[in-house]
PAZAPA-4460 file (N, C-alpha, C; in steps of 0.05 Angstrom, whole numbers, plus 32768, in hexadecimal, padded with zeros to 4 digits):
% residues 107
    n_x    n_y    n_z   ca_x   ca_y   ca_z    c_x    c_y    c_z   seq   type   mol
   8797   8BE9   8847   8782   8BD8   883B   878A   8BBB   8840     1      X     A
   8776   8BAD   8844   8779   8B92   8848   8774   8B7D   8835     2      X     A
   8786   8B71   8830   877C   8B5A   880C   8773   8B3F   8827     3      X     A
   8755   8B36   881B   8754   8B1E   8827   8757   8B03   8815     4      X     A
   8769   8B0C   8803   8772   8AF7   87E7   8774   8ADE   87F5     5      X     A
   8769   8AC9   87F2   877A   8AAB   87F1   877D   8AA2   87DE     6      X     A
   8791   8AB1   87C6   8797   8A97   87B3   87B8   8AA2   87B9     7      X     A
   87C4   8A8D   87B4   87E6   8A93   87B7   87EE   8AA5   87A0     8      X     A
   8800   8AB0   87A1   8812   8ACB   8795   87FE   8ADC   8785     9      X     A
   87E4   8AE1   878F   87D0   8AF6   878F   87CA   8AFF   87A2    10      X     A
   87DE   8B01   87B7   87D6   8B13   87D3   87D9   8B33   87CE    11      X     A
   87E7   8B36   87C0   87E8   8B5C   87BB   87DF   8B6A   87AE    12      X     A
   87D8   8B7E   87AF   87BD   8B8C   87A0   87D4   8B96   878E    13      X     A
   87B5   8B94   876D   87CA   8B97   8753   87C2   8BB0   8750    14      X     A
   87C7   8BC8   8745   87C8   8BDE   8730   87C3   8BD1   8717    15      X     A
   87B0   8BE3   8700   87B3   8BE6   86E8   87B5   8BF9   86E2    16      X     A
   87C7   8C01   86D7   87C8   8C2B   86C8   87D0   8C27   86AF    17      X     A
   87C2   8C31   869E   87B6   8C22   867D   87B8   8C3D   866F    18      X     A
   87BD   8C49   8658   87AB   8C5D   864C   879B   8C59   863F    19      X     A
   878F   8C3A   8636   877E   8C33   861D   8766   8C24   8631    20      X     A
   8754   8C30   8642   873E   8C23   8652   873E   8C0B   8640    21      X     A
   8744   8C04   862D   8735   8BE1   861F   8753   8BD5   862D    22      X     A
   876B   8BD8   8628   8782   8BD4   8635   877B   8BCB   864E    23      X     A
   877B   8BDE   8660   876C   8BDE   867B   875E   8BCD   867C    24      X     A
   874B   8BC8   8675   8733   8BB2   8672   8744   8B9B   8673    25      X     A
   8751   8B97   865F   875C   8B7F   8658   8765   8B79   8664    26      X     A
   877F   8B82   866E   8795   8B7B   8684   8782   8B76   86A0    27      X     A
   877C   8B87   86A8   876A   8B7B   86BC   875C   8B5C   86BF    28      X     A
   874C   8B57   86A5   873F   8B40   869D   874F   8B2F   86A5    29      X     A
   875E   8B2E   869F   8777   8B1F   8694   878E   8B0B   86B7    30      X     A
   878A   8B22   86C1   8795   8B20   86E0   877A   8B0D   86E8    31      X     A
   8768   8B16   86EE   874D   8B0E   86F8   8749   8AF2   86EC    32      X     A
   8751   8AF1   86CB   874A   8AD3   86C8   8764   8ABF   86D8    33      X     A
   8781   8ACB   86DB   8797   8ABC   86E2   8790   8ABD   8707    34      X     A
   8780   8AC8   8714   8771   8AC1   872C   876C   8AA7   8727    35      X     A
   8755   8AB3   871A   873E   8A93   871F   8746   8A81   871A    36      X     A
   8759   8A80   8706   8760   8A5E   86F8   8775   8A54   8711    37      X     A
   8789   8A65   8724   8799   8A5D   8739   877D   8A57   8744    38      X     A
   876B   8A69   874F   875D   8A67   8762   874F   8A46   875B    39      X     A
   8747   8A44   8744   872F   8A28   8741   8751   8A0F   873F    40      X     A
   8765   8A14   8745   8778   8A03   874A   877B   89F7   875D    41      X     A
   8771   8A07   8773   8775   8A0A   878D   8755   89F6   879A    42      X     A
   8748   89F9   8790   872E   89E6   878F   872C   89D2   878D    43      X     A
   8733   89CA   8774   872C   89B7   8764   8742   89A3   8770    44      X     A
   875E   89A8   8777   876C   899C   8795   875F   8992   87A8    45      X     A
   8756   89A3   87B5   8749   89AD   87D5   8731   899B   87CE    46      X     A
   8718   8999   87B4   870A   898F   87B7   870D   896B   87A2    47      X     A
   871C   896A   879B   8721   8950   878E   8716   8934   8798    48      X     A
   8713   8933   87A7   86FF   891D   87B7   86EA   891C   87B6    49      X     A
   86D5   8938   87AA   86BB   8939   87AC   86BA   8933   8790    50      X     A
   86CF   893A   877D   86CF   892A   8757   86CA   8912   8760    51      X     A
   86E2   8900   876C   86E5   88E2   8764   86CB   88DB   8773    52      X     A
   86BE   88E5   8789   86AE   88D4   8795   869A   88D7   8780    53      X     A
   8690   88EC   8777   8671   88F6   8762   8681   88E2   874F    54      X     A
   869C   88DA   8744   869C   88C6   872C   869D   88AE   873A    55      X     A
   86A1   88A5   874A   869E   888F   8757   867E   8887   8752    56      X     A
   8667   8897   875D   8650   8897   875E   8642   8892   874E    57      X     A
   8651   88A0   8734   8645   88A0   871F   8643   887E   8714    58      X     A
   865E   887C   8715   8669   8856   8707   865B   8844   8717    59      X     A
   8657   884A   8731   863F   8837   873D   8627   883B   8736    60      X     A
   861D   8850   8739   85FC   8858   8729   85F9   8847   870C    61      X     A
   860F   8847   86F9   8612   883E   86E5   860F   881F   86E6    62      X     A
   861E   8814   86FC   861C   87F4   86FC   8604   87EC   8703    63      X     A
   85FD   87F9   8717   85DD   87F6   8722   85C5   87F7   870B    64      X     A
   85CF   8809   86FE   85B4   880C   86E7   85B8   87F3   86DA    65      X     A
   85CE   87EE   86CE   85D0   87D6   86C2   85CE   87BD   86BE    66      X     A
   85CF   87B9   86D9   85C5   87A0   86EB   85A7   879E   86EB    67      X     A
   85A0   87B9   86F5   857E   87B5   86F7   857D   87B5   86DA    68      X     A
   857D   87C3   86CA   8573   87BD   86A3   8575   879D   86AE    69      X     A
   8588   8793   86AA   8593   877E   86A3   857E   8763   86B5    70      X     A
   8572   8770   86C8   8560   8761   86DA   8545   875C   86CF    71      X     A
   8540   877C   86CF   8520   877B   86B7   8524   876D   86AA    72      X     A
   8536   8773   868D   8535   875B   8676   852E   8742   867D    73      X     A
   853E   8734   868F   853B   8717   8694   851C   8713   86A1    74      X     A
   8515   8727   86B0   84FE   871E   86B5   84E5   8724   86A8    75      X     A
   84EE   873F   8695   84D3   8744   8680   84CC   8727   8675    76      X     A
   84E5   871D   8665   84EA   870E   8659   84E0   86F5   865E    77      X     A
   84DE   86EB   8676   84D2   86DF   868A   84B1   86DA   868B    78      X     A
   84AF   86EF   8697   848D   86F7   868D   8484   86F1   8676    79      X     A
   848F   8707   866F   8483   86FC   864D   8484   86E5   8649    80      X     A
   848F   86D0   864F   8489   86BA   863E   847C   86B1   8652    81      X     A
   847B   86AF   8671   8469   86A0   8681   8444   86B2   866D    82      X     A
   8445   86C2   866F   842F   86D3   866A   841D   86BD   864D    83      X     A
   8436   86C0   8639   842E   86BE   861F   8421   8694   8621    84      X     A
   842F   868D   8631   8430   8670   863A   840D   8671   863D    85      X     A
   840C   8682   8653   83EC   867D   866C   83D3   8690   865B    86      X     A
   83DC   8697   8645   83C8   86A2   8631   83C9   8691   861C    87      X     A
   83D9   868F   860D   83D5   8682   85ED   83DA   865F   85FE    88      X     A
   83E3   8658   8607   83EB   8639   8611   8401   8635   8601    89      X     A
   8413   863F   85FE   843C   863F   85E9   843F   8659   85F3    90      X     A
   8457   8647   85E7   8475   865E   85F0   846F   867B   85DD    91      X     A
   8472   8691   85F0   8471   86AE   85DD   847C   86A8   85C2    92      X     A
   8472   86BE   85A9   8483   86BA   8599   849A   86D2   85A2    93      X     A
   84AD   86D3   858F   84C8   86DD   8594   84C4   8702   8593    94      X     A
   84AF   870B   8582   84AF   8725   8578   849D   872B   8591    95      X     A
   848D   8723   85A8   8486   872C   85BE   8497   872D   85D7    96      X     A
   84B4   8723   85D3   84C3   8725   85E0   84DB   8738   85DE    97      X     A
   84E5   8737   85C5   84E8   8752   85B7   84DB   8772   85BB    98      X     A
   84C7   8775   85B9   84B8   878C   85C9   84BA   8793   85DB    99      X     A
   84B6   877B   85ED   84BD   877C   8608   84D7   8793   860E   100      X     A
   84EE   8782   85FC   8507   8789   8607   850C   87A5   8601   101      X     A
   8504   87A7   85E4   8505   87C5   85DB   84F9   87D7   85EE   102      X     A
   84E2   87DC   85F5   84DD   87E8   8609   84EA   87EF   8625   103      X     A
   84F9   87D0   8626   8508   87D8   8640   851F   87E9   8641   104      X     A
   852F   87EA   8626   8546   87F3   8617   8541   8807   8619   105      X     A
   8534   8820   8610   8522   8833   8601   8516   8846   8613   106      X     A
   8511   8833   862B   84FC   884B   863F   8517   884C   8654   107      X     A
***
């Protein structure tokens, strides 16, 4: 029989001979979970560059958003008072600028 195992020191086929099938069960389980956790060791190595880049990505996506928030504001903010100026003839009051912002916050 041929094991096509690649995880290290799980190349040989195991036996379980149990008399309590829940025994059996278990022990088995048990091997199979000490697989995977070598095996997702062996990954999470091998693939570690695709973490830092997706967190890399992430912290820029983050600065980007924040910048743009941070753009709107100034120019809702902007508007609004050019707006409130070329309608009423004065400066917005303060609680229409406020709304403004909440909204921008919020959505």
């Amino acid at each position: 029989m041929h094991n096509d195992a690649h995880v290290p020191n799980f190349e040989q086929p195991k036996c379980f001979i149990n008399a309590s099938s829940q025994h059996q069960v278990h022990d088995t389980m048990q091997y199979l979970e000490r697989i995977a956790d070598a095996a997702s060791e062996i990954l999470k190595d091998k693939f570690q560059y695709v973490s830092d880049q997706l967190e890399l990505n992430s912290k820029q996506h983050q600065a980007v958003k924040g910048r743009f928030v941070s753009y709107l504001q100034e120019h809702v903010l902007s508007v609004s008072t050019r707006l409130a100026t070329i309608f009423t003839g004065r400066r917005a009051p303060a609680g229409i600028l406020v709304v403004c912002l909440v909204l921008l916050k919020t959505g």
